[in-house]
C-alpha positions in Angstrom: -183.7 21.2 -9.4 -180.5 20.0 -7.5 -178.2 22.1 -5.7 -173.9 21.1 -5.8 -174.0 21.0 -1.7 -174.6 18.0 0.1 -172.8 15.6 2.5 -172.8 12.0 3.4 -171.3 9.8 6.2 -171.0 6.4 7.4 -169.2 4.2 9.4 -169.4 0.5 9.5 -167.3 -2.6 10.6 -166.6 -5.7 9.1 -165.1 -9.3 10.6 -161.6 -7.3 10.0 -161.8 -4.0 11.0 -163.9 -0.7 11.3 -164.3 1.8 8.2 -165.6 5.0 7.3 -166.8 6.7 3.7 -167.4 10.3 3.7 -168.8 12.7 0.6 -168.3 16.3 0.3 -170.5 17.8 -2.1 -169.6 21.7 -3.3 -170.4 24.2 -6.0 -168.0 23.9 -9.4 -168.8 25.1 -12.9 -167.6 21.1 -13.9 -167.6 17.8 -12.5 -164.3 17.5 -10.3 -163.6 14.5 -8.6 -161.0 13.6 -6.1 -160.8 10.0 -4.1 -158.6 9.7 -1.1 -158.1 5.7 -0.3 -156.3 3.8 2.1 -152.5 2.4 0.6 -154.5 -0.7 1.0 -157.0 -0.3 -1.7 -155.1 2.6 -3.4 -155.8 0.9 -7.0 -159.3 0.9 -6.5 -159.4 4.5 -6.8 -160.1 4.7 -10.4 -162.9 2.1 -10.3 -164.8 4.1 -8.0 -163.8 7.0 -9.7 -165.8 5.9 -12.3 -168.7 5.3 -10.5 -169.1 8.7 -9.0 -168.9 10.2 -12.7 -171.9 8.1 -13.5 -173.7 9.4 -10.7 -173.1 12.9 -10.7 -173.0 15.5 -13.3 -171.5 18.7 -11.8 -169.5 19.9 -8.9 -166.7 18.8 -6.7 -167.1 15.8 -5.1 -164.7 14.3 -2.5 -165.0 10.8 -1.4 -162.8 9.8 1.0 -162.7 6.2 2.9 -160.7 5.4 6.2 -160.2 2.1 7.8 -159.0 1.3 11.0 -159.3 -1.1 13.9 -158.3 -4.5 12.7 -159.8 -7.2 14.4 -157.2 -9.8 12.1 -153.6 -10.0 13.6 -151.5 -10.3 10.9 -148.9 -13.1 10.9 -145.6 -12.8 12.2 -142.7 -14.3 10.6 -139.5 -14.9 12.2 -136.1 -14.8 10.8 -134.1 -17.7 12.7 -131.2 -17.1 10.3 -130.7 -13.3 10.7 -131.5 -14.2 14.7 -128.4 -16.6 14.6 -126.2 -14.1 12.7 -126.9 -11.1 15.0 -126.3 -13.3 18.4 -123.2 -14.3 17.3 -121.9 -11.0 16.2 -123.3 -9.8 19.4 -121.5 -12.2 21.5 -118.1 -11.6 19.8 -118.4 -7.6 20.0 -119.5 -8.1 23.9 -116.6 -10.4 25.1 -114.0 -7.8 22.6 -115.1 -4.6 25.3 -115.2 -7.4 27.8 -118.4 -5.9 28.7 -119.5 -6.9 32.4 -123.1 -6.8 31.6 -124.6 -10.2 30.3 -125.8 -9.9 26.8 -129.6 -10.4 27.0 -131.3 -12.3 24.2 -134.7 -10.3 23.9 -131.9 -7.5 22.9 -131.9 -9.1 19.6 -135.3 -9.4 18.8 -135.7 -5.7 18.4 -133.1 -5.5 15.6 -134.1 -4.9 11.6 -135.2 -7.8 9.7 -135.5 -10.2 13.0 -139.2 -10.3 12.3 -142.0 -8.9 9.8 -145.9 -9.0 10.1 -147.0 -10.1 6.5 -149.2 -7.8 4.7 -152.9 -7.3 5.4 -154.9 -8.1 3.1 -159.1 -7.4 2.2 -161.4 -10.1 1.9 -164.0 -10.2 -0.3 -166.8 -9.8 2.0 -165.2 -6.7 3.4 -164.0 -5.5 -0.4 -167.9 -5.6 -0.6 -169.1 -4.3 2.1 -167.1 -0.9 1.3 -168.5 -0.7 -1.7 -171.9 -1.2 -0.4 -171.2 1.3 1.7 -169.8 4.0 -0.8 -173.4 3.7 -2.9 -175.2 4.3 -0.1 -173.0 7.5 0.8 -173.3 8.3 -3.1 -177.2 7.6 -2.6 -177.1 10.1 0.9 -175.1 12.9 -0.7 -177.6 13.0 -3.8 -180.7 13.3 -1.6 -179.6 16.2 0.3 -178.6 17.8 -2.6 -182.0 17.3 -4.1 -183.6 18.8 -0.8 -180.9 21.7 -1.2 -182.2 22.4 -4.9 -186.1 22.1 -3.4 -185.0 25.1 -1.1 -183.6 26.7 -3.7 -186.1 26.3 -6.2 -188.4 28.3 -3.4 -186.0 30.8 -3.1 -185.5 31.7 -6.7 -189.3 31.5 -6.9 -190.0 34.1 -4.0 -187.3 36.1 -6.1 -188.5 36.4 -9.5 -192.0 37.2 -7.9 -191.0 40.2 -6.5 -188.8 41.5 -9.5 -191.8 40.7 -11.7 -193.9 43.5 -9.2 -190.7 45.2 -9.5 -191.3 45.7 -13.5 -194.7 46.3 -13.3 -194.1 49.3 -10.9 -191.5 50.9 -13.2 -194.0 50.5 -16.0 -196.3 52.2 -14.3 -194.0 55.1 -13.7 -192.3 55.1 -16.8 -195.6 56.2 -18.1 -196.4 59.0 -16.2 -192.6 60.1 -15.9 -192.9 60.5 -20.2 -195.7 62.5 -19.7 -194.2 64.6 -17.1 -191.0 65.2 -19.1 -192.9 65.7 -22.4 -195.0 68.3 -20.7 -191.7 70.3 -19.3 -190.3 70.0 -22.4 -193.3 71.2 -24.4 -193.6 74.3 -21.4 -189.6 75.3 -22.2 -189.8 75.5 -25.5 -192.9 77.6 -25.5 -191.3 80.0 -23.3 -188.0 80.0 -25.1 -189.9 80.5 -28.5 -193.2 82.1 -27.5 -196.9 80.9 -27.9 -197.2 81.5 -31.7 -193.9 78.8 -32.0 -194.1 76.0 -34.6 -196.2 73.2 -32.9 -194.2 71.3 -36.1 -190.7 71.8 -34.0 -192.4 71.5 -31.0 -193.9 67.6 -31.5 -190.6 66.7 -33.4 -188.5 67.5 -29.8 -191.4 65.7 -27.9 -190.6 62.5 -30.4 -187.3 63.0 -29.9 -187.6 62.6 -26.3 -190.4 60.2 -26.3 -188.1 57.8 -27.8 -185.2 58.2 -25.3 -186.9 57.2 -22.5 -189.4 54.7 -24.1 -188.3 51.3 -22.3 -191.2 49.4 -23.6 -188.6 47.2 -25.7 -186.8 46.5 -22.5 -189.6 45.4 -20.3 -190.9 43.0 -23.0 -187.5 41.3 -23.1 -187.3 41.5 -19.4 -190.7 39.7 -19.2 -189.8 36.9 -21.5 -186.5 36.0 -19.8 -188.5 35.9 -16.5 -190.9 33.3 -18.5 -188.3 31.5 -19.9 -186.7 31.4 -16.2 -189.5 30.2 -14.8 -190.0 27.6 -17.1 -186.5 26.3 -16.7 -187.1 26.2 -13.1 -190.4 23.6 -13.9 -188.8 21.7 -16.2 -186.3 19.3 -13.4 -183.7 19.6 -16.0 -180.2 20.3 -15.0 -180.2 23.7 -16.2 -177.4 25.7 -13.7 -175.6 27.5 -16.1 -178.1 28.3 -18.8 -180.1 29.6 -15.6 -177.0 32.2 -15.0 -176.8 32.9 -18.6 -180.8 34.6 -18.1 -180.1 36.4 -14.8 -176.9 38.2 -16.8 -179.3 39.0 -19.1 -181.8 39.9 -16.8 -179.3 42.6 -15.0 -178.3 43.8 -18.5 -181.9 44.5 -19.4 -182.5 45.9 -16.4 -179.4 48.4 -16.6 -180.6 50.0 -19.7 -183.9 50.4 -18.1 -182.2 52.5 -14.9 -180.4 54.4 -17.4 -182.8 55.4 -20.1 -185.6 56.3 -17.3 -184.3 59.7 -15.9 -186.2 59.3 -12.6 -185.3 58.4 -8.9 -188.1 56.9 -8.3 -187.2 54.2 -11.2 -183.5 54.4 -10.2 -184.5 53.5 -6.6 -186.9 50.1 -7.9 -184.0 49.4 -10.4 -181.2 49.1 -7.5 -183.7 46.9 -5.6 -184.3 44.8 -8.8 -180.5 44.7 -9.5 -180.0 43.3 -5.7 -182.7 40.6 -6.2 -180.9 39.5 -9.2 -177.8 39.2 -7.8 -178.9 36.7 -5.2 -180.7 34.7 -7.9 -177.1 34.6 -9.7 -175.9 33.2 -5.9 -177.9 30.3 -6.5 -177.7 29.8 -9.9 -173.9 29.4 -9.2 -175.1 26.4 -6.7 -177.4 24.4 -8.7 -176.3 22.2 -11.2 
């Protein structure tokens, strides 16, 4: 079993600069993925897009990659012409306003398109290394997630144990709460219609009742969801959803029990079943 959650993250450097890959891991009834690059390696998003998909199956997963400290200076190029050009205009504007101050040359060298650093550019070593880097993260995020859905797997355990006690009790009860009611109802009518009363009319109420609060049907569907559950569970298949689809059914099953069962006793183990169920749903929704 694997839970959606997990996280992952690394920072390296390279002979050019410093770098970091991060993986968020969260619950999502599909497979989103969303990559967050650098300009600089902005069309290798899809490759590695790719190569999450292959990896994961469900969830939302964002990878995200940072880089920063160059150790490289990029090149400077220097524009002599445009230098040349600016001086000159310079030089005519200054002696126009017959400006006092001298014009100073360095005053040119901050103006637009005097000088450009040429674009950086990865090396192959460091293209690489990143993507070293990102399987490990991949790698990381997948093993947490897979101690997440050990965790889990404990906890849904733990939680079908007690709702299986849970049944059994209300079993138990349902028994001797037929009885009870059968009994009442066999006293009223007596006392309604006397002792000498047909025992024919009598039996055919009993039935009648019998068979509104029989939940023997229930229980044995309840009991074989909670097999099929905990088969599931054994299994290591990815099995999320169709694990949701049970506890629904589960609840339901459990709903018609509280309802047909007339007793507070029943009513009180029911809530306590519904609650258990409802935090098995919790983690259903984070496993994929």
């Amino acid at each position: 079993m694997e839970s959606m959650t997990g996280y992952a993250f690394l920072e390296k450097s390279t002979d050019q600069f410093s770098y970091s890959v991060e993986l968020k891991s969260l619950n999502s009834r599909y497979l989103e993925i969303y990559v967050n690059f650098p300009k600089i390696l902005k069309n290798e998003e899809n490759e590695v897009h790719g190569i999450i998909k292959k990896r994961f199956s469900r969830g939302k997963l964002e990878l995200s990659v940072e880089i920063f400290d160059w150790t490289v200076t990029r090149p400077i190029a220097i524009n002599a012409a445009m230098i040349k050009k600016y001086y000159r205009e310079l030089r005519r504007v200054h002696r126009e306003l017959s400006v006092a101050e001298p014009l100073r040359f360095e005053s040119v060298l901050t103006l637009e398109g005097v000088s450009q650093r040429e674009r950086s550019a990865i090396s192959r070593s460091s293209r690489a290394d990143i993507y070293a880097s990102i399987d490990r993260v991949i790698g990381k995020a997948i093993e947490m997630r897979r101690r997440e859905g050990t965790a889990v797997r404990k906890d849904l355990a733990s939680l079908i144990s007690e709702i299986t006690r849970h049944i059994g009790a209300i079993r138990a009860l349902s028994k001797r709460v037929a009885e009870e009611k059968k009994e009442s109802l066999r006293k009223r009518i007596e006392a309604a219609l006397g002792t000498g009363s047909d025992d024919g009319r009598i039996y055919g109420e009993i039935a009648l009742l019998a068979d509104r609060l029989d939940i023997n049907e229930e229980i044995v569907r309840f009991r074989d969801h909670i097999k099929k559950f905990n088969s599931m569970m054994k299994s290591g298949e990815q099995a999320g959803k169709k694990l949701d689809f049970l506890a629904q059914e589960l609840f339901r099953e459990v709903n018609t029990i509280g309802s047909k069962s007339n007793s507070s006793e029943i009513a009180h183990i029911v809530v306590e079943v519904k609650n258990h169920i409802e935090m098995i749903r919790e983690h259903c929704r984070n496993v994929v």
